[in-house]
Backbone as a printed PyTorch tensor [residue, N CA C, xyz], in Angstrom:
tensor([[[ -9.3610, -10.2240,  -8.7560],
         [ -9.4780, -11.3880,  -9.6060],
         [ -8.0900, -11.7750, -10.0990]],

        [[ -7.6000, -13.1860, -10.2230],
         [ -6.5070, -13.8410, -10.2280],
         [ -6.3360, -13.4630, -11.8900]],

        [[ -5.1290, -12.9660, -12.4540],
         [ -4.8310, -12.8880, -13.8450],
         [ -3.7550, -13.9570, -14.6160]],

        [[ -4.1670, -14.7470, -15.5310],
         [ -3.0210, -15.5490, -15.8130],
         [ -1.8110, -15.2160, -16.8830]],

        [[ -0.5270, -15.6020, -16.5600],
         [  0.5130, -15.3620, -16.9920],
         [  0.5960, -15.8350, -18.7230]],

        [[  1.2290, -16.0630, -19.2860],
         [  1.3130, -16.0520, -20.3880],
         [  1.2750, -18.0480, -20.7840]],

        [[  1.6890, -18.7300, -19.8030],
         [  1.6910, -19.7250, -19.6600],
         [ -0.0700, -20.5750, -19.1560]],

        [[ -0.7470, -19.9030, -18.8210],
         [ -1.7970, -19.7910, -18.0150],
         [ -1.5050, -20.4480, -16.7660]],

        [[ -1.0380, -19.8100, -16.2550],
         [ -1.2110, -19.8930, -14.5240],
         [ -1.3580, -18.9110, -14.0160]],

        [[ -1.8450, -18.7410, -13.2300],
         [ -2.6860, -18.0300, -12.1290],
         [ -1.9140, -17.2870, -11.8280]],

        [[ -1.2290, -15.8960, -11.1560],
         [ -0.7090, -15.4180, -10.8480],
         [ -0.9380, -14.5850,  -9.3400]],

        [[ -0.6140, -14.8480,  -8.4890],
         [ -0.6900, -14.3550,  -6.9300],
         [ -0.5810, -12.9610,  -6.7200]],

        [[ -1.5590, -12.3560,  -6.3190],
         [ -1.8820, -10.7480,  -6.3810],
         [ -2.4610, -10.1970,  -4.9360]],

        [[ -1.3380, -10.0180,  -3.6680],
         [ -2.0910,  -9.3510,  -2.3580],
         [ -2.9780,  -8.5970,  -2.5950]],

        [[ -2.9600,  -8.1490,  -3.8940],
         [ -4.4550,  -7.0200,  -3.1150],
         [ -6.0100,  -8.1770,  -3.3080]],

        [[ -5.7130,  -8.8910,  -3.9590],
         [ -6.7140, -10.0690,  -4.2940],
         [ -7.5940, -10.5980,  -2.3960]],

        [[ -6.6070, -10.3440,  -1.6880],
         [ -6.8350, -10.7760,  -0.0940],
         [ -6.7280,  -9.9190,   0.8800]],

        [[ -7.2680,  -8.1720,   0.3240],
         [ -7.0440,  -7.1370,   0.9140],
         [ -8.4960,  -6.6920,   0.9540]],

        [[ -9.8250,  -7.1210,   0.7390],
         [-10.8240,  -6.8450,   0.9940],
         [-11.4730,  -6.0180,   1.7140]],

        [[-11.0860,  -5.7810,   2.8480],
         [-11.3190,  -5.4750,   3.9380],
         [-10.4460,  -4.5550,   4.8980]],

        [[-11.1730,  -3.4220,   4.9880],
         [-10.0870,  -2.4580,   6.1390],
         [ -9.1410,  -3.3290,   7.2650]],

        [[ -9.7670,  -4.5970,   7.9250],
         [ -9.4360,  -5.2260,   8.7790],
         [ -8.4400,  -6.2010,   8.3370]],

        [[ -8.4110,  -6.5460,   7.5510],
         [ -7.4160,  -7.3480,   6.5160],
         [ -6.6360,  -6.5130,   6.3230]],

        [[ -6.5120,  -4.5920,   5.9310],
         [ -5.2850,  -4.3880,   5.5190],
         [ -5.0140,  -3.4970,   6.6360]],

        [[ -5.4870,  -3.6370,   7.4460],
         [ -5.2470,  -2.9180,   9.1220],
         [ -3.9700,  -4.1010,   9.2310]],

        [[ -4.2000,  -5.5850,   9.0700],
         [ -3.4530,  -6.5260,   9.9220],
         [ -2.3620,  -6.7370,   9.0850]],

        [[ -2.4840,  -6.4700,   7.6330],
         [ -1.3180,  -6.3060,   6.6290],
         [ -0.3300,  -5.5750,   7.3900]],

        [[ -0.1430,  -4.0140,   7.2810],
         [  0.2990,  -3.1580,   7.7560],
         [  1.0960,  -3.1430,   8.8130]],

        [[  0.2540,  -3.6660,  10.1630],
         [  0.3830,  -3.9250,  11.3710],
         [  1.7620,  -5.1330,  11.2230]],

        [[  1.6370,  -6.0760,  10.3290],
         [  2.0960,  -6.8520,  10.6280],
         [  4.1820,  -6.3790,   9.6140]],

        [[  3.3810,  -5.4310,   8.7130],
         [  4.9330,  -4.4680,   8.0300],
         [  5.7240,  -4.3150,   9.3610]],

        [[  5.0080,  -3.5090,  10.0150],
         [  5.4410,  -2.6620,  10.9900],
         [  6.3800,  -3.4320,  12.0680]],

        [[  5.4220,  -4.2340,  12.4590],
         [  6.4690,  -5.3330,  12.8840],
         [  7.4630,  -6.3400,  12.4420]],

        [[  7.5890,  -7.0770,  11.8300],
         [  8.5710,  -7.4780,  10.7670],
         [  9.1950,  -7.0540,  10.4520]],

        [[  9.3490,  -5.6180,  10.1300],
         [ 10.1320,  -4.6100,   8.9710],
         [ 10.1830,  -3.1410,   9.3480]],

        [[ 10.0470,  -3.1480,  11.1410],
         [  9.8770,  -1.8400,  11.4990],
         [ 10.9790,  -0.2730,  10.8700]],

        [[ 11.9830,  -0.6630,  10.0530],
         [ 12.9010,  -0.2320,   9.6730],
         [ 12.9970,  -0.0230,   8.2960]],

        [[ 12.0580,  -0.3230,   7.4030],
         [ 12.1830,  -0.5040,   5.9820],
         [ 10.9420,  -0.0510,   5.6620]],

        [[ 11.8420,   1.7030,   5.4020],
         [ 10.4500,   2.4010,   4.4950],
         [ 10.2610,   2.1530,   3.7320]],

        [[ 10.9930,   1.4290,   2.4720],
         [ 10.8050,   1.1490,   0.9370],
         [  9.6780,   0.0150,   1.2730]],

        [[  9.5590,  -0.7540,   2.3330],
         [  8.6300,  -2.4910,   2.2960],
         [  7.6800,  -1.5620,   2.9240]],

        [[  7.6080,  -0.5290,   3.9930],
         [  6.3580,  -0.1850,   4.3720],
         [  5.5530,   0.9530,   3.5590]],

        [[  6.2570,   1.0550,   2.9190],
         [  5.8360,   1.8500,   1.7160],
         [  5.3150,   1.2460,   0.9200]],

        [[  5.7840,   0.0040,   0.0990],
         [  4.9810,  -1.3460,  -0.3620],
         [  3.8680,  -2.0840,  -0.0650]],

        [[  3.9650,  -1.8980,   1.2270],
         [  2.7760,  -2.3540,   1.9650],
         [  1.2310,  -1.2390,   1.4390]],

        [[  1.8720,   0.2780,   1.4930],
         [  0.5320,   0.8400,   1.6760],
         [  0.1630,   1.2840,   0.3730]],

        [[  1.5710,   0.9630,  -0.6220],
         [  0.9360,   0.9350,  -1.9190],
         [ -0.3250,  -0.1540,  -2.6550]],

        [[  0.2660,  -1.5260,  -1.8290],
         [ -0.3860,  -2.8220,  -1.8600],
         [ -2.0900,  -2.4100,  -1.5520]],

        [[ -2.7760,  -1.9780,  -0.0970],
         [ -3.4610,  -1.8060,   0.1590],
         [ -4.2490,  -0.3180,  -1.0070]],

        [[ -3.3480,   0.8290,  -1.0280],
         [ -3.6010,   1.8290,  -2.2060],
         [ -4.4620,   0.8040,  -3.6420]],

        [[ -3.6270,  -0.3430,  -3.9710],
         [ -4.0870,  -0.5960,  -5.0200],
         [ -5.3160,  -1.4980,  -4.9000]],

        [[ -5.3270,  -2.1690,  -3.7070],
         [ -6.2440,  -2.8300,  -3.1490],
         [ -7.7420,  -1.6940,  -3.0750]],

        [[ -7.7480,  -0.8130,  -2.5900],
         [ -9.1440,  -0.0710,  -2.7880],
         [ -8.5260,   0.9160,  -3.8070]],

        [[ -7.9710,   1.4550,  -4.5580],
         [ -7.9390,   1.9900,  -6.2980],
         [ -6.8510,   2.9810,  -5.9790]],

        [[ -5.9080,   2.9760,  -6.3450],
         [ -5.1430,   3.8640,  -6.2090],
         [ -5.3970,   5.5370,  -6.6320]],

        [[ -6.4200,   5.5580,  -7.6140],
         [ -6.7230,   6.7110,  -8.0580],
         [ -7.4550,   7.4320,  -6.8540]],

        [[ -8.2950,   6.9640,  -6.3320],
         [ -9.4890,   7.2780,  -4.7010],
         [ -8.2720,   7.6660,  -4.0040]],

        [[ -7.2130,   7.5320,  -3.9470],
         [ -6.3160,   7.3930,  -2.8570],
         [ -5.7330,   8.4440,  -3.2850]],

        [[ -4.9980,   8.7170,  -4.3630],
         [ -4.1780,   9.8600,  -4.9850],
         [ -4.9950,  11.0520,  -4.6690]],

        [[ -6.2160,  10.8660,  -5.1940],
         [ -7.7270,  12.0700,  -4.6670],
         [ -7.5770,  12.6820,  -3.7460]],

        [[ -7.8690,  11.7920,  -2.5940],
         [ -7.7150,  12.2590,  -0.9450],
         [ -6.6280,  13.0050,  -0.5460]],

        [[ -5.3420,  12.2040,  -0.9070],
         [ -3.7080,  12.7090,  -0.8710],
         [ -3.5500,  14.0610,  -1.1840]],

        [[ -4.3150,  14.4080,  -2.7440],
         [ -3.9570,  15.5770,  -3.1950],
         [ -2.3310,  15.5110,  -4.1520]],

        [[ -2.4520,  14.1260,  -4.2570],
         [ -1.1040,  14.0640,  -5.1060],
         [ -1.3770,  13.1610,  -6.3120]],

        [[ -0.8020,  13.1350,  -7.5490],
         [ -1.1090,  13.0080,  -8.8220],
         [ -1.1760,  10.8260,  -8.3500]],

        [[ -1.6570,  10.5320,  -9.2290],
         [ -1.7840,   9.0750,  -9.1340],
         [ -0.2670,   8.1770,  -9.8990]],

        [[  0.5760,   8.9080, -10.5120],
         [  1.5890,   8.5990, -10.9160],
         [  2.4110,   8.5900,  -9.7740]],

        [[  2.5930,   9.6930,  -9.2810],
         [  3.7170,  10.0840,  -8.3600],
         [  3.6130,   8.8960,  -7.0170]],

        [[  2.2870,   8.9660,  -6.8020],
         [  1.8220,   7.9610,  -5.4450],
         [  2.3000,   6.2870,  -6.0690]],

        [[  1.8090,   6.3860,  -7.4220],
         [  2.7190,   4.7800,  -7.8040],
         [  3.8950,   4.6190,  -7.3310]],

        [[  4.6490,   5.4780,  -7.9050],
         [  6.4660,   5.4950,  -7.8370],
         [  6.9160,   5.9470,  -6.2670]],

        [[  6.0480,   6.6850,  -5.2290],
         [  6.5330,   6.9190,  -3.9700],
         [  5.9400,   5.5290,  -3.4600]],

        [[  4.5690,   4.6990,  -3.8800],
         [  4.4330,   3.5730,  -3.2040],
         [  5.0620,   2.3490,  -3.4300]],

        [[  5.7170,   2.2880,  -4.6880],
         [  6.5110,   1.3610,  -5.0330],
         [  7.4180,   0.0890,  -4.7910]],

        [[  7.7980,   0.8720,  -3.9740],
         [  8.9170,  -0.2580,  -2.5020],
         [ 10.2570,   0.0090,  -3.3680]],

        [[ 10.3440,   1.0210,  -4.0850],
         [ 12.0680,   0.9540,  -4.9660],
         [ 12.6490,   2.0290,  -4.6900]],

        [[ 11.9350,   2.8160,  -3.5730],
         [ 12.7450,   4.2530,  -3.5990],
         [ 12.2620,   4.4040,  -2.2400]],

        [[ 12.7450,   4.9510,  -0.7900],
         [ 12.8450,   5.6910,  -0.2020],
         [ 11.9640,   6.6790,   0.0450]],

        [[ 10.6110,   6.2240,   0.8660],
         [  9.4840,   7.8480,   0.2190],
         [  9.7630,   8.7110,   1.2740]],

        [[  9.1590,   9.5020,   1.1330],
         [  9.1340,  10.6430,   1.8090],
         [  8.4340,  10.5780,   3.1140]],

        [[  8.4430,  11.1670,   4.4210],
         [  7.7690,  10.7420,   5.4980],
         [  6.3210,  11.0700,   5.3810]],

        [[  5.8320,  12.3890,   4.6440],
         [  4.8900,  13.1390,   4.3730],
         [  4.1210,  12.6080,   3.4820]],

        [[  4.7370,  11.8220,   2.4400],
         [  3.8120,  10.8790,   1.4660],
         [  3.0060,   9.6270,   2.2640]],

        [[  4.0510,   8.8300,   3.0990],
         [  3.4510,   8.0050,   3.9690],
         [  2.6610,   8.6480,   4.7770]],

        [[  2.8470,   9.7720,   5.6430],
         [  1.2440,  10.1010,   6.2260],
         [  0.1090,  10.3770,   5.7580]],

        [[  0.5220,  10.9380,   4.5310],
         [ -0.6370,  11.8120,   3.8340],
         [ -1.4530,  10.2880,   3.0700]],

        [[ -0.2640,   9.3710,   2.4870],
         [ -1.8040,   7.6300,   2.3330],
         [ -1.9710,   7.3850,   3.1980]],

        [[ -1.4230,   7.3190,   4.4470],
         [ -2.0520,   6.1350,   5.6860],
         [ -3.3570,   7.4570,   5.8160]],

        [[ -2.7930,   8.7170,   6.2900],
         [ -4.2700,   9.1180,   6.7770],
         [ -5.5460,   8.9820,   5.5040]],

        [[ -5.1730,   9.2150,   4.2850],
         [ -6.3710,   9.0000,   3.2660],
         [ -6.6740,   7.9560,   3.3230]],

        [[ -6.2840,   6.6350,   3.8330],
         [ -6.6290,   5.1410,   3.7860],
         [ -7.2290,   4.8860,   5.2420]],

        [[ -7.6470,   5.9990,   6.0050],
         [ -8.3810,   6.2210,   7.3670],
         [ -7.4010,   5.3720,   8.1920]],

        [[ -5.8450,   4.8610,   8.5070],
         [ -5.0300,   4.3890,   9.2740],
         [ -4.3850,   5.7880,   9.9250]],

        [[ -4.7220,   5.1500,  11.1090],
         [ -3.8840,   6.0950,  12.1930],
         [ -2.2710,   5.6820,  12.9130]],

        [[ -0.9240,   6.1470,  12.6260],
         [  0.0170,   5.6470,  12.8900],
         [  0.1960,   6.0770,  14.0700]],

        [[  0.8650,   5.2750,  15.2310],
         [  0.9070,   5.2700,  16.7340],
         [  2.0760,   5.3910,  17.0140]],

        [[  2.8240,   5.6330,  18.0460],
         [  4.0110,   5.4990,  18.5810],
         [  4.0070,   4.1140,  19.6860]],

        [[  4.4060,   3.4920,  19.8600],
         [  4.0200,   2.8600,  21.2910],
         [  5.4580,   2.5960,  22.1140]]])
């Protein structure tokens, strides 16, 4: 749901258009390409989708605190390779080589 700013306007929120596994399958997909090089944006990306189905469900699965998964999903730091597998696999995404 759209939240308004202090001004009342509407404020634009991706996870608002992340509904759907298939929607954030094509999110992702589309990081990957665009930005095949930028863990901090593909890291953003799967925080985006994280917050899109609850970040807490996600921290659960991970086995890692729901704080820490904020600040590694963030897009401001550099995560770890092991943090990114450990959400993509709790978010049922399988990463490929091709």
């Amino acid at each position: 749901m759209a939240k308004k700013d202090q001004l009342g306007i509407e404020t634009w929120d991706v996870t608002d258009h992340l509904k759907t596994h298939e929607s954030q399958a094509a999110y992702l997909q589309a990081a990957f390409e665009d930005y095949p090089e930028d863990a901090e944006f593909i890291a953003k990306v799967l925080g985006d989708i994280a917050r899109a189905r609850s970040m807490a469900k996600v921290a659960e699965k991970t086995k890692l605190s729901r704080e820490s998964l904020y600040k590694a999903l963030s897009g401001d730091r550099d995560p770890r390779l092991s943090t990114i597998l450990k959400a993509a696999h709790a978010m049922g995404f399988k990463l490929q080589v091709v």
